[in-house]
Every structure is written in C-alpha cells, then in structure tokens.
mmCIF file of the N, C-alpha and C atoms, coordinates in Angstrom:
data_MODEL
# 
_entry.id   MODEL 
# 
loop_
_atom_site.group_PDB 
_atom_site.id 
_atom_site.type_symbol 
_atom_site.label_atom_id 
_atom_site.label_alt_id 
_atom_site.label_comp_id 
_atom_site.label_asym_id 
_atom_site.label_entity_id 
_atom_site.label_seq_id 
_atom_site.pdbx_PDB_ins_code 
_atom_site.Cartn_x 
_atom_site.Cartn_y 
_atom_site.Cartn_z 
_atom_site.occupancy 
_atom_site.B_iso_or_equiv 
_atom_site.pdbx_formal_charge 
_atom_site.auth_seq_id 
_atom_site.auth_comp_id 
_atom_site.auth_asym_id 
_atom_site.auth_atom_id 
_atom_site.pdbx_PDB_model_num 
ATOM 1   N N  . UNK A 1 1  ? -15.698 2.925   -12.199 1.00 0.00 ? 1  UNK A N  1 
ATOM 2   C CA . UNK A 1 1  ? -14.536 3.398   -11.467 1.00 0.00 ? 1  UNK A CA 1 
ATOM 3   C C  . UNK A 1 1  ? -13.408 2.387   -11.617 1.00 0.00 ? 1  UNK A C  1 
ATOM 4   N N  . UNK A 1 2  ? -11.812 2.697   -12.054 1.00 0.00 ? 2  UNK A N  1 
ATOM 5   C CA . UNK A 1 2  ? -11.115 2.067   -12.326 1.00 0.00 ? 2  UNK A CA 1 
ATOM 6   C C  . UNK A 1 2  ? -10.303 1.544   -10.866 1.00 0.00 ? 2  UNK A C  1 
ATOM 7   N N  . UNK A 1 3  ? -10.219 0.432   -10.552 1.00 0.00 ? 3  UNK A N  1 
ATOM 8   C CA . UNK A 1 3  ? -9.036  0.079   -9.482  1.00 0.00 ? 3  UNK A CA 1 
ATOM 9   C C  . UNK A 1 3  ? -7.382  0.438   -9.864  1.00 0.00 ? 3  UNK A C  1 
ATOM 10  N N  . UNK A 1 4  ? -7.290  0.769   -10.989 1.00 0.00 ? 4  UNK A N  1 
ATOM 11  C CA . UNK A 1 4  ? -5.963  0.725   -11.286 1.00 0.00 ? 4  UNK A CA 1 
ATOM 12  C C  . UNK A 1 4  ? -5.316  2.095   -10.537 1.00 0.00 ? 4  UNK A C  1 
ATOM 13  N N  . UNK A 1 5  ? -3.903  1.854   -10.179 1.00 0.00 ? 5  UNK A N  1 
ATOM 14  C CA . UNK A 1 5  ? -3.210  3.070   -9.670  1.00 0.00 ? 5  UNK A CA 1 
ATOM 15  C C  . UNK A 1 5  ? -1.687  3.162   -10.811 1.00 0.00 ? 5  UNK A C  1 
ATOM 16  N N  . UNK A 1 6  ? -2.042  4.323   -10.933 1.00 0.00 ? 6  UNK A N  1 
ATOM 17  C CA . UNK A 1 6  ? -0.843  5.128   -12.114 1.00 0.00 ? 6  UNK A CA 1 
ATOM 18  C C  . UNK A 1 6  ? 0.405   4.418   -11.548 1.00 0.00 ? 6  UNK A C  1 
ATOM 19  N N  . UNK A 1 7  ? 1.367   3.887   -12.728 1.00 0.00 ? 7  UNK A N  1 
ATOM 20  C CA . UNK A 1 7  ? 2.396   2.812   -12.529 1.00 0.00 ? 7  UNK A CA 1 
ATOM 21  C C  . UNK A 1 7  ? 3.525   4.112   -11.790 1.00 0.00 ? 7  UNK A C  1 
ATOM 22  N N  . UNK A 1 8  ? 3.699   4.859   -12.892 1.00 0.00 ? 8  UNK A N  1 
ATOM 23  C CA . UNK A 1 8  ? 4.328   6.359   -12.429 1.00 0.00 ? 8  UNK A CA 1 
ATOM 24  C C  . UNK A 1 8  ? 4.082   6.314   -10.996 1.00 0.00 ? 8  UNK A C  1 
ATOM 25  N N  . UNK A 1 9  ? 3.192   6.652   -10.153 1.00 0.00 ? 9  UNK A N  1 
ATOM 26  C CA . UNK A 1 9  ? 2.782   7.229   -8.904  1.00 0.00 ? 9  UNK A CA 1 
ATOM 27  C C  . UNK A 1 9  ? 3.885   5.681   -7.934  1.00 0.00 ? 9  UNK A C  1 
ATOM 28  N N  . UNK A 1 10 ? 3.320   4.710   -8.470  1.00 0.00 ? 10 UNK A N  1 
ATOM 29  C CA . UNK A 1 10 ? 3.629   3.623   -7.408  1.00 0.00 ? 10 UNK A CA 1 
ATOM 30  C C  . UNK A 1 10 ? 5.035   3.287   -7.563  1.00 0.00 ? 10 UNK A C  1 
ATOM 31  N N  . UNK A 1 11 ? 5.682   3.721   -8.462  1.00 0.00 ? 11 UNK A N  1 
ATOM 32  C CA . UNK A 1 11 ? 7.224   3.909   -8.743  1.00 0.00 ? 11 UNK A CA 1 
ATOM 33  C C  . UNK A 1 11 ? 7.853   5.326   -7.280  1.00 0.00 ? 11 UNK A C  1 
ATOM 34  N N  . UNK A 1 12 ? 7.384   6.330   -7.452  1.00 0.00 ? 12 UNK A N  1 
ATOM 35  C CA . UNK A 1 12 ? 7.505   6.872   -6.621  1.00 0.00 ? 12 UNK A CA 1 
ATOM 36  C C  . UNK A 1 12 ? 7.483   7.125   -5.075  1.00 0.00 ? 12 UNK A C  1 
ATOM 37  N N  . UNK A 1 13 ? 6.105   6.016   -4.618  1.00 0.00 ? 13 UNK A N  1 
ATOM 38  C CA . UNK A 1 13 ? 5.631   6.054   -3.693  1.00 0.00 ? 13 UNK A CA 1 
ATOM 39  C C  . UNK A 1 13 ? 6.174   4.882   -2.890  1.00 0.00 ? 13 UNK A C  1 
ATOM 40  N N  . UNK A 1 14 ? 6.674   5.367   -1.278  1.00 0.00 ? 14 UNK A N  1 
ATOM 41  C CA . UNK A 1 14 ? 7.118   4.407   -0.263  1.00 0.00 ? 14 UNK A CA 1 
ATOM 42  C C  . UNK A 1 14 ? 6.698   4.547   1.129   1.00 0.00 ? 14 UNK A C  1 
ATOM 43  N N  . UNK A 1 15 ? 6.879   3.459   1.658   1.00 0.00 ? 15 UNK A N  1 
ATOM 44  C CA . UNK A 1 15 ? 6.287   3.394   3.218   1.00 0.00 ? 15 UNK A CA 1 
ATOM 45  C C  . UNK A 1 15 ? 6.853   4.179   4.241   1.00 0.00 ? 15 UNK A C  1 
ATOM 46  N N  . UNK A 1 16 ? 5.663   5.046   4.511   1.00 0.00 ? 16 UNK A N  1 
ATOM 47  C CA . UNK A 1 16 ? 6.641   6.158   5.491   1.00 0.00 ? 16 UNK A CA 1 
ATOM 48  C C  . UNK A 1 16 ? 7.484   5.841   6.678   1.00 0.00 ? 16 UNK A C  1 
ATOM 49  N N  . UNK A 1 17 ? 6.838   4.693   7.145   1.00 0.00 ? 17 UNK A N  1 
ATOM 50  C CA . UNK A 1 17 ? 7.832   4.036   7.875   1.00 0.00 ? 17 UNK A CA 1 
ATOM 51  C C  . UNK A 1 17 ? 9.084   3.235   7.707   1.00 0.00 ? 17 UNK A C  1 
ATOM 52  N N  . UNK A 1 18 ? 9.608   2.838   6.525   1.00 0.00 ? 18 UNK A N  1 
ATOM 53  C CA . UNK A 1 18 ? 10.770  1.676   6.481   1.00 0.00 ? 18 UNK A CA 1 
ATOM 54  C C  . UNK A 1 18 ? 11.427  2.598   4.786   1.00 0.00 ? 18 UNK A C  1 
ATOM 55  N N  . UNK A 1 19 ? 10.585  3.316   4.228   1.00 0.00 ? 19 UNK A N  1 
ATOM 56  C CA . UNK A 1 19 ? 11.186  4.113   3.006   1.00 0.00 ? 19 UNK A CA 1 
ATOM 57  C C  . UNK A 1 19 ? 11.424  2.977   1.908   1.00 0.00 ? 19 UNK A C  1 
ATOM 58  N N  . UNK A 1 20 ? 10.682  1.795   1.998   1.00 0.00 ? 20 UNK A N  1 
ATOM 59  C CA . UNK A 1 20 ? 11.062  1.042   1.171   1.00 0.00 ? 20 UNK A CA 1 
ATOM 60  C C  . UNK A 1 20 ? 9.442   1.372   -0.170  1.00 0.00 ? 20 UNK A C  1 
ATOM 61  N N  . UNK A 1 21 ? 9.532   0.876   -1.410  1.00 0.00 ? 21 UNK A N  1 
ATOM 62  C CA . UNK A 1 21 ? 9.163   0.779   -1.934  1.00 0.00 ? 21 UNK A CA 1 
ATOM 63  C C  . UNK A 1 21 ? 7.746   -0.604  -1.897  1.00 0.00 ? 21 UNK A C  1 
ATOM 64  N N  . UNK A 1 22 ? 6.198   0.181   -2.328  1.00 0.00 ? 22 UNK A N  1 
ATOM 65  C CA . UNK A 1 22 ? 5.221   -0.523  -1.863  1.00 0.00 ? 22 UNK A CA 1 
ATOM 66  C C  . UNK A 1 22 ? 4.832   -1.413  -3.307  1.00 0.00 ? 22 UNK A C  1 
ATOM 67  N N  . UNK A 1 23 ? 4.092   -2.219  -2.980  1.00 0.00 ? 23 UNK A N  1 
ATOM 68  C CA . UNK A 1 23 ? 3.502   -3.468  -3.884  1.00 0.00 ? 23 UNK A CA 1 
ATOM 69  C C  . UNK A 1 23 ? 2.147   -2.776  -3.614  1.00 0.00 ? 23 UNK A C  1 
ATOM 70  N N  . UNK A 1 24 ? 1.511   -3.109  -4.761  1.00 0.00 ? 24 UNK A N  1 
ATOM 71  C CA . UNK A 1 24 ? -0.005  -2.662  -5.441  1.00 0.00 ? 24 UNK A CA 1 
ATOM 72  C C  . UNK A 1 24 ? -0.776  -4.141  -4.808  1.00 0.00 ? 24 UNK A C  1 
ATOM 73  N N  . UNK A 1 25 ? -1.600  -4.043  -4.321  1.00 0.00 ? 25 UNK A N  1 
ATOM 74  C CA . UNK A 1 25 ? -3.021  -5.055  -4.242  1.00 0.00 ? 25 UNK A CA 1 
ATOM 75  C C  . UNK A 1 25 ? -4.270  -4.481  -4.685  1.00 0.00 ? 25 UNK A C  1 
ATOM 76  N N  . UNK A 1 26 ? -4.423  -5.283  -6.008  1.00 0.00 ? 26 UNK A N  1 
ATOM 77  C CA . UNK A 1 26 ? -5.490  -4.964  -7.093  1.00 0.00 ? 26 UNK A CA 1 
ATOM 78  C C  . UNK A 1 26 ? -6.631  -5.520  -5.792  1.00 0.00 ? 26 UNK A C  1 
ATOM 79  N N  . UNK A 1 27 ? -6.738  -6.569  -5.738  1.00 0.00 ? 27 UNK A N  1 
ATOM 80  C CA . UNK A 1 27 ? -7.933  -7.058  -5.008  1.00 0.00 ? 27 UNK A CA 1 
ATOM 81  C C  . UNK A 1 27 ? -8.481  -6.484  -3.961  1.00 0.00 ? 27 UNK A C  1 
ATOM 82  N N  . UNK A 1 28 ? -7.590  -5.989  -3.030  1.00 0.00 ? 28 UNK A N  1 
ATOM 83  C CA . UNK A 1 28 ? -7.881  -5.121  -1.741  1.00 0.00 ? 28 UNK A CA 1 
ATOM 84  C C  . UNK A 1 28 ? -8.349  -3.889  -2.167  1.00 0.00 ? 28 UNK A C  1 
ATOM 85  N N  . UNK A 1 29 ? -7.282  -3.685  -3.209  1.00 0.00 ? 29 UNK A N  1 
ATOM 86  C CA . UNK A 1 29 ? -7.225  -1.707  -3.679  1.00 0.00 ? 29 UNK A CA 1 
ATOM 87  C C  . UNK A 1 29 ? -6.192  -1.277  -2.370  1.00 0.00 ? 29 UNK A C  1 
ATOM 88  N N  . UNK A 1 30 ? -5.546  -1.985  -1.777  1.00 0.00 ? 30 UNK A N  1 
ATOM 89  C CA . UNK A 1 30 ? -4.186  -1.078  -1.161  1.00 0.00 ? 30 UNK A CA 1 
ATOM 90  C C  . UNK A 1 30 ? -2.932  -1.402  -1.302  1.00 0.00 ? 30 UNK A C  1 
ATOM 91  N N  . UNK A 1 31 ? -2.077  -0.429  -0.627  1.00 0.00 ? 31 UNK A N  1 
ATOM 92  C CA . UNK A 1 31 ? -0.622  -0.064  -1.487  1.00 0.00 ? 31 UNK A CA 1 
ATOM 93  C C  . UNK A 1 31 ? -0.030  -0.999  0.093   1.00 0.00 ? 31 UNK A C  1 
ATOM 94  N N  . UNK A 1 32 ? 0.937   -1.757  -0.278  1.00 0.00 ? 32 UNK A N  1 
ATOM 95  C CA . UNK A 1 32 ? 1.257   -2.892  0.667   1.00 0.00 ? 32 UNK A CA 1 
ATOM 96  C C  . UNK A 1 32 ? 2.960   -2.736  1.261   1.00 0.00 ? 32 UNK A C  1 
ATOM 97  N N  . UNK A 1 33 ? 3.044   -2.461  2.667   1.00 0.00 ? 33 UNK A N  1 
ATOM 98  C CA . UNK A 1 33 ? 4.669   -2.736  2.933   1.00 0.00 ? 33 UNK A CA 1 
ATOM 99  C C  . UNK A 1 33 ? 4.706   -3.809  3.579   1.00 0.00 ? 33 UNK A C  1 
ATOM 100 N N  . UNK A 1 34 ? 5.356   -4.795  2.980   1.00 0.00 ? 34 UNK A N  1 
ATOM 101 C CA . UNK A 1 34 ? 5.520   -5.829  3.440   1.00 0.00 ? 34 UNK A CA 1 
ATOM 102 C C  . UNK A 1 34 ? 6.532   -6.169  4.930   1.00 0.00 ? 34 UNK A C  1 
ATOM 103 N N  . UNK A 1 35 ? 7.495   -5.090  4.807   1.00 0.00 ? 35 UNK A N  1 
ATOM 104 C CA . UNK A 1 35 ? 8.205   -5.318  5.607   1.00 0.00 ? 35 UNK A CA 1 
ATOM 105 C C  . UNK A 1 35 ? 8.084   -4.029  6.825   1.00 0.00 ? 35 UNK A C  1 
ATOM 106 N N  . UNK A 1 36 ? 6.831   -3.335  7.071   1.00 0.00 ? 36 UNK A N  1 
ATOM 107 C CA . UNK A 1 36 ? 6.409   -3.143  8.150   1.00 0.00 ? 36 UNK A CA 1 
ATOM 108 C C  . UNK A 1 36 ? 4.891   -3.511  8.601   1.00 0.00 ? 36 UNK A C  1 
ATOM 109 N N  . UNK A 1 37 ? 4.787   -4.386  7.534   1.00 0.00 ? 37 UNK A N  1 
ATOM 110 C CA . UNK A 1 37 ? 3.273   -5.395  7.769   1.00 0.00 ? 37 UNK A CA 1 
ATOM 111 C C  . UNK A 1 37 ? 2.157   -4.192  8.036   1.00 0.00 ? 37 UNK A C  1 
ATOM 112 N N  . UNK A 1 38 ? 2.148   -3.247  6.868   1.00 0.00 ? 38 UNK A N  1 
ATOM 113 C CA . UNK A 1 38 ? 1.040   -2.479  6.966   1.00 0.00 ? 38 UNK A CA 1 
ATOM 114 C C  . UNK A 1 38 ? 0.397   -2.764  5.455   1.00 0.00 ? 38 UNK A C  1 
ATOM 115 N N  . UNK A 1 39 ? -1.092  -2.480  5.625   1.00 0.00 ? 39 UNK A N  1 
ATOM 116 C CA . UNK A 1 39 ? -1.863  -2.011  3.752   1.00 0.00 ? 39 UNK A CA 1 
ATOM 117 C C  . UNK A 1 39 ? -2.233  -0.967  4.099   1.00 0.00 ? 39 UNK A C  1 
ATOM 118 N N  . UNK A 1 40 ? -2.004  0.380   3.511   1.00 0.00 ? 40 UNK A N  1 
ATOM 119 C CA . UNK A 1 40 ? -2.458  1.988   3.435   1.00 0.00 ? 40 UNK A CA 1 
ATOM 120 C C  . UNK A 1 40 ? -3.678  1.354   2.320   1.00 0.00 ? 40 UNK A C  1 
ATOM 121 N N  . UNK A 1 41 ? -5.165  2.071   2.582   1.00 0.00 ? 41 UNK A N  1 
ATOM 122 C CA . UNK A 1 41 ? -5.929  1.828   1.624   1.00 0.00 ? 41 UNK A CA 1 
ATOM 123 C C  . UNK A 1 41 ? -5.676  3.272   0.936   1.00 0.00 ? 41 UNK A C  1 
ATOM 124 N N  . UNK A 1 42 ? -6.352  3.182   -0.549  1.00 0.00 ? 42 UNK A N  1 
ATOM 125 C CA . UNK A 1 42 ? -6.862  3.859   -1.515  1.00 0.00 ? 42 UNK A CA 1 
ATOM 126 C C  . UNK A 1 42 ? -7.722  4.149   -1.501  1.00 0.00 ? 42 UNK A C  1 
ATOM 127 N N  . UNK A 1 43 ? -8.208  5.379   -1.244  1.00 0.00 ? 43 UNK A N  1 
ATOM 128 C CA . UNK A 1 43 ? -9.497  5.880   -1.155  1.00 0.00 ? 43 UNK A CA 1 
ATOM 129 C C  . UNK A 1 43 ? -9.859  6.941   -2.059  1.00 0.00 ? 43 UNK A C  1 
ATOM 130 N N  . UNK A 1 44 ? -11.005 7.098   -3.446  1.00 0.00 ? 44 UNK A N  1 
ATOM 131 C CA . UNK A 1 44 ? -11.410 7.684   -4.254  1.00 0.00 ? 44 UNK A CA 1 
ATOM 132 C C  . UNK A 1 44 ? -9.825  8.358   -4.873  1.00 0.00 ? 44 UNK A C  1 
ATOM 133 N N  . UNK A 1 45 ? -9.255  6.852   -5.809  1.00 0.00 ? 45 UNK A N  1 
ATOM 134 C CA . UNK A 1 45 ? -8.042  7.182   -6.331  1.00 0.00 ? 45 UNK A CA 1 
ATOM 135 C C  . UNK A 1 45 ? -7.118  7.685   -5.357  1.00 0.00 ? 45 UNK A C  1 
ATOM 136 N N  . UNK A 1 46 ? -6.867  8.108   -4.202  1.00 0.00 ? 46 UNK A N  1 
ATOM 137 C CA . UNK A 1 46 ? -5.410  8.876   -3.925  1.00 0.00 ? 46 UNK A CA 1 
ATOM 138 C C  . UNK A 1 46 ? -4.985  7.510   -2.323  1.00 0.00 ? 46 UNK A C  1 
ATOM 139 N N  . UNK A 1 47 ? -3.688  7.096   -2.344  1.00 0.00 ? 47 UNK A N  1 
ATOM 140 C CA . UNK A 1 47 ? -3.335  6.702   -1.674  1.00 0.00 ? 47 UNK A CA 1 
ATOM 141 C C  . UNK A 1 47 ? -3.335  7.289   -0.090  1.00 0.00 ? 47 UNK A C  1 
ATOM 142 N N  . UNK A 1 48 ? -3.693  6.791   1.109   1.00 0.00 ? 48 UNK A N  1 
ATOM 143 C CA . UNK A 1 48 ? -3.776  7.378   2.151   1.00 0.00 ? 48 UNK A CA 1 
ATOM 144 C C  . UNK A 1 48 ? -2.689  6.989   3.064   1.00 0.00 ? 48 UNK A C  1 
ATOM 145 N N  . UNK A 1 49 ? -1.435  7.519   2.513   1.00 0.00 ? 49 UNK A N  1 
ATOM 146 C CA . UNK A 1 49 ? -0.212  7.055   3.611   1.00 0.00 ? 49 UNK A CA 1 
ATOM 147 C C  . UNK A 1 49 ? -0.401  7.404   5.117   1.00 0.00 ? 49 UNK A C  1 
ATOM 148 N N  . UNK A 1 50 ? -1.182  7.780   5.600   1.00 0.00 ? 50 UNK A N  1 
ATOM 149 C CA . UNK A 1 50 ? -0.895  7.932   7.175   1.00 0.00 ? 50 UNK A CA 1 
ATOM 150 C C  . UNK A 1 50 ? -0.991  6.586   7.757   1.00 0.00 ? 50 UNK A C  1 
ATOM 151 N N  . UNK A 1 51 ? -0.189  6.165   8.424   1.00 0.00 ? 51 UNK A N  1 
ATOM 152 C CA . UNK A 1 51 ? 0.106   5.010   9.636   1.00 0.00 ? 51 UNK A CA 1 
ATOM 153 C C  . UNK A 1 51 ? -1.218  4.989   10.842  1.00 0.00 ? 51 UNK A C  1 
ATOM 154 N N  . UNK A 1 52 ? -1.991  5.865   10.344  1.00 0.00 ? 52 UNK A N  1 
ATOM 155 C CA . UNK A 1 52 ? -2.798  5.854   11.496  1.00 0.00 ? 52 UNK A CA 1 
ATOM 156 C C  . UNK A 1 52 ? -3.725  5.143   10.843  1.00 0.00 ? 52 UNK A C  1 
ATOM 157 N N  . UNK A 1 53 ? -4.289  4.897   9.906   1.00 0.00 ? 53 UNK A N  1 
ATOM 158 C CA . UNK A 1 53 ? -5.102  4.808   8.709   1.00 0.00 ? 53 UNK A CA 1 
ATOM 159 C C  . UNK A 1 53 ? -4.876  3.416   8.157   1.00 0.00 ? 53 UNK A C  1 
ATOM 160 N N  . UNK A 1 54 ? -4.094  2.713   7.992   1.00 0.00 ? 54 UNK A N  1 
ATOM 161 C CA . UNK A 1 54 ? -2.933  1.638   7.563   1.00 0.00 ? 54 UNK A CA 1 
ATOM 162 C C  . UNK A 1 54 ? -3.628  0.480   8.668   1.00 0.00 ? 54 UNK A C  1 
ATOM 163 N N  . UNK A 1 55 ? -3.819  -0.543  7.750   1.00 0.00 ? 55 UNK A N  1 
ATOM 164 C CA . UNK A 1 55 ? -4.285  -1.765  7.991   1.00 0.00 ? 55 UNK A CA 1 
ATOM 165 C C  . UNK A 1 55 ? -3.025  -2.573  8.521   1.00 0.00 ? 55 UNK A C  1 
ATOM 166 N N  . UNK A 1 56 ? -3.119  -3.418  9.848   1.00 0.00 ? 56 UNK A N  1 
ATOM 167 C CA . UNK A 1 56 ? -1.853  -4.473  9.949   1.00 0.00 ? 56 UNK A CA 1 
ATOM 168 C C  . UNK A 1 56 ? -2.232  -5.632  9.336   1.00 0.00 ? 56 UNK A C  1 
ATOM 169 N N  . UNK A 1 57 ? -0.819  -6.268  8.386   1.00 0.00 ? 57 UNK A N  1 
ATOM 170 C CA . UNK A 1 57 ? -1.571  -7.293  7.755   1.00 0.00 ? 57 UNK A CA 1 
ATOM 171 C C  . UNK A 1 57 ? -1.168  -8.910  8.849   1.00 0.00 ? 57 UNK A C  1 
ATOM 172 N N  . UNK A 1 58 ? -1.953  -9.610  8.361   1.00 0.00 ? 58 UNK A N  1 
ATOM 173 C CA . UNK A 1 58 ? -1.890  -10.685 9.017   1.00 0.00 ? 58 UNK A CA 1 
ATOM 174 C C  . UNK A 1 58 ? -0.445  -11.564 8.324   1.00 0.00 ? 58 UNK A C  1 
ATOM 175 N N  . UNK A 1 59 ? -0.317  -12.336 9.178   1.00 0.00 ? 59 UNK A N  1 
ATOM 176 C CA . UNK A 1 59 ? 1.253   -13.082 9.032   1.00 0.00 ? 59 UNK A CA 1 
ATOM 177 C C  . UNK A 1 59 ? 1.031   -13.726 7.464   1.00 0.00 ? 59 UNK A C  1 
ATOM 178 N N  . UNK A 1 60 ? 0.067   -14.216 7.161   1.00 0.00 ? 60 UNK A N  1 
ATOM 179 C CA . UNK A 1 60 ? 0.085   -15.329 6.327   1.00 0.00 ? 60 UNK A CA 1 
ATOM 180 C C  . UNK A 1 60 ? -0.025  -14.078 5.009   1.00 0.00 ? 60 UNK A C  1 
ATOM 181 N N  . UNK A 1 61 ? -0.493  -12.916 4.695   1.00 0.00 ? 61 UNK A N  1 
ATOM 182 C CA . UNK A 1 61 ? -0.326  -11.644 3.841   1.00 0.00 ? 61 UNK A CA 1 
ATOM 183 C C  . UNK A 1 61 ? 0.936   -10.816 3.240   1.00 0.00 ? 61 UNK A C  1 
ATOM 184 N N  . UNK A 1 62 ? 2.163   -11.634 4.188   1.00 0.00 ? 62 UNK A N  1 
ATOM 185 C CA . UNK A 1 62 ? 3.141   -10.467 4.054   1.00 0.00 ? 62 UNK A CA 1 
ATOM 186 C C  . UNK A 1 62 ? 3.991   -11.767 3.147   1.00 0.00 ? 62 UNK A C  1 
ATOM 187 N N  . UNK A 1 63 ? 4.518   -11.186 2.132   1.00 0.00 ? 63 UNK A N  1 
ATOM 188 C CA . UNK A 1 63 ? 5.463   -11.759 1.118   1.00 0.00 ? 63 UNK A CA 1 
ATOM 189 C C  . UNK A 1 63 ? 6.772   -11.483 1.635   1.00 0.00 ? 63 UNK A C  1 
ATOM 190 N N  . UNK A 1 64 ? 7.459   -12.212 1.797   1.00 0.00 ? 64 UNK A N  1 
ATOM 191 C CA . UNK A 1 64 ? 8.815   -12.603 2.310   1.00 0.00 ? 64 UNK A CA 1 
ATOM 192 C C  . UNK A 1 64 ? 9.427   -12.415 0.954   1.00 0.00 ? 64 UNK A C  1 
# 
C-alpha cells in the first residue's frame, strides 16, 4: 500500500476551516493546517476533511 497522495489532489485540497492550502505528512499519512493546528488523517487513500475527525496538533508540530 502506497503512502503517497496524488500531487494533483493536494494542490486542490484546503482546510475547511481557514481555506488555506494543506501540507502533506508522509510520516503520519495526514494532510496538515498549520494555521488552524489541525492533521485530517488519510484513511484507505481518501483524505477525511471533517473537523470532527482532525487531530489537534501539538505546539511544537505546527510550522510557522
């Protein structure tokens, strides 16, 4: 099973909360908003944008 997510898709795809554009985490496998300090995981290939679902990341995680 590949971790990779289609460059296409992640060009497209943004945080439903702030509409900004997400960063890929190969290591985790989730799609990252930094600037509402959430990780949406990836689950069997398809991104799971719901906020309900969405990991808070810890202070020292979020790229400034």
């Amino acid at each position: 099973m590949s971790h990779e997510i289609d460059p296409k898709l992640l060009e497209i795809l943004v945080c439903p909360i702030t509409k900004v554009p997400l960063r890929y985490d190969l290591k985790a496998h989730e799609l990252i908003s930094d600037q509402a300090g959430l990780a949406y995981p990836i689950r069997d290939g398809i991104p799971v944008m719901l906020t309900d679902e969405a990991r808070t990341l810890k202070p020292s995680e979020i790229k400034k």
